[in-house]
N, C-alpha and C positions, 0 to 999 in steps of 0.2 A: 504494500500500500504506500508506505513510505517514496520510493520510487516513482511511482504515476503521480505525487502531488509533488515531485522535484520536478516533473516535466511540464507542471503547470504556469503559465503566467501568472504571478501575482497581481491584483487589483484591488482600487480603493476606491470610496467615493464620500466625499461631506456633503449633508443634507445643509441646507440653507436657511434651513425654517425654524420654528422657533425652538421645538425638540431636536435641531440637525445635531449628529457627530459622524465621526469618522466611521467608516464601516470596511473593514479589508474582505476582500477573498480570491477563488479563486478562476479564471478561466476555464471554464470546463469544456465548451468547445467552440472552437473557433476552426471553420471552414470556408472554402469559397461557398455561397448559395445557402448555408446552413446555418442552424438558429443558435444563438448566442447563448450560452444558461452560465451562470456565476454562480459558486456554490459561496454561501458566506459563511466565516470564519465563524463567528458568535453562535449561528445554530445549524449548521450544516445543512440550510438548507439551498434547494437548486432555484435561483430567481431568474427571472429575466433581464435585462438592462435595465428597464424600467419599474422593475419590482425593485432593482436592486437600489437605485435611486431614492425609492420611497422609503427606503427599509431604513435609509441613513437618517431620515427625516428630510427630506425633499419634496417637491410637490410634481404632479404630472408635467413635464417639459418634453418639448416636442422632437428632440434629438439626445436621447439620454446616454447615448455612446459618447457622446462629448463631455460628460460630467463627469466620466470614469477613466481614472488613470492606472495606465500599466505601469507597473514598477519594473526598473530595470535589476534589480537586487532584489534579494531575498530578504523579506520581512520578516519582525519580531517574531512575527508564529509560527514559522518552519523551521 
């Protein structure tokens, strides 16, 4: 298991709003043509971009790929 989540991009995203923080996790797939799902750190669960946005305390935005950042290093939680 360890393994498959070293091969994963790390990502992050801050909610904006008035509950916003930081939220990390992980890319879980990323393909040409295929659908984006983040697994997040806090409760392992699989979101969407846009779920993953809300999750941090964000509100519905119309390009939620833009508010999530790929880490180029390996985060505190790996």
């Amino acid at each position: 298991m360890r393994g498959i989540m070293e091969d994963m991009p790390c990502v992050s995203t801050r909610g904006d709003g008035p509950n916003g923080r930081r939220v990390e996790g992980f890319l879980y797939r990323y393909r040409k043509g295929g659908e984006v799902r983040i697994v997040c750190v806090c409760h392992g669960r699989f979101l969407s971009p846009a779920e993953f946005v809300k999750h941090a305390g964000g509100g519905d935005v119309a390009h939620p790929l833009r508010h999530i950042v790929m880490n180029p290093t390996r985060s505190s939680f790996s």
